[in-house]
C-alpha positions in Angstrom: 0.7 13.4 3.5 1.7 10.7 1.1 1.7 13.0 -2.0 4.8 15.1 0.4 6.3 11.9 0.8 6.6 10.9 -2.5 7.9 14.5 -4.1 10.4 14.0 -1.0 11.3 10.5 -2.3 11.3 11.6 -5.9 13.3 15.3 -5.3 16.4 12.5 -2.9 15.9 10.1 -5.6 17.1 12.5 -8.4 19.7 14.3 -6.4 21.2 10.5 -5.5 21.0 9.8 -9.3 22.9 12.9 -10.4 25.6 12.1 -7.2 26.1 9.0 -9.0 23.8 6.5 -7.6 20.8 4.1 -8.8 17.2 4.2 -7.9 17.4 1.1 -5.5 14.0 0.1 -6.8 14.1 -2.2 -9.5 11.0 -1.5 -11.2 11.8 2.4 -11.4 15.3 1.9 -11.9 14.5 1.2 -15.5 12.6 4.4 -15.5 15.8 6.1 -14.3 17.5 4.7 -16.9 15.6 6.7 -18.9 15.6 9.9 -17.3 14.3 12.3 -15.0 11.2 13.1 -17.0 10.1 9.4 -17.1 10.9 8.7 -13.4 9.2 11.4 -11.8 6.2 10.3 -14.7 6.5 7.1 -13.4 6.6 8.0 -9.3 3.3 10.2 -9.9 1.2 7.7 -11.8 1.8 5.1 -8.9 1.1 7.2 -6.2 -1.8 8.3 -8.1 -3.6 5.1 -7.7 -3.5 4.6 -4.1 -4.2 8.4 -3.2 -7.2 7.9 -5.4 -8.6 5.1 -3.8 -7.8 6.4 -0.1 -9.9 9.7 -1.3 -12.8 7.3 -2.6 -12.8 5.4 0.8 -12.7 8.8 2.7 -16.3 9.5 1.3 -17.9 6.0 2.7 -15.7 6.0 5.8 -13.1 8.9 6.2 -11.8 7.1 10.1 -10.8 4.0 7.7 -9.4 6.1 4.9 -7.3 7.8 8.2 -5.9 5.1 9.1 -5.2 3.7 5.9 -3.3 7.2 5.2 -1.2 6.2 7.9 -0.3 3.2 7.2 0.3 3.8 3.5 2.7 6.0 5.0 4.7 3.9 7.5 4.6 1.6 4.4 6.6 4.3 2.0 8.5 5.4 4.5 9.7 1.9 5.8 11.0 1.1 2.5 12.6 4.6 1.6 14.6 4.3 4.6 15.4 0.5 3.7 16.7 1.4 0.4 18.1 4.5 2.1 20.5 2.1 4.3 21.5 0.6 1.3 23.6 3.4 -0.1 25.2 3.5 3.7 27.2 0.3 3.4 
């Protein structure tokens, strides 16, 4: 589920940035800066981390590593859609 929602975040993200706007977060937007090959670099390696650690829980205590899916989730999505209604204004 989260790796879905981050190639969905990346794949707006670079369509946005080619229709003329900026990644609205600032510690990727200097990744942006730099390209799409960097950005997406950038997107995968921190999504890495969690889905890693959510798979490592998910072997001691996969009803845990559920719910934390979900709320990683909520989380990403929450914040895509607030930098989402930034672009609306």
């Amino acid at each position: 589920m989260l790796i879905t929602i981050g190639v969905f975040d990346l794949t707006t993200t670079l369509i946005l940035l080619r229709l003329g706007m900026h990644e609205g977060n600032p510690f990727f937007s200097r990744f942006a800066e730099q390209g799409a090959f960097p950005l997406a670099l950038a997107k995968a390696a921190f999504l890495a981390g969690p889905i890693a650690l959510l798979e490592l829980a998910r072997k001691y205590s996969p009803k845990s590593a559920e719910q934390g899916t979900w709320v990683a989730a909520g989380c990403y999505f929450m914040l895509y859609a607030l930098h989402l209604m930034e672009y609306v204004k």
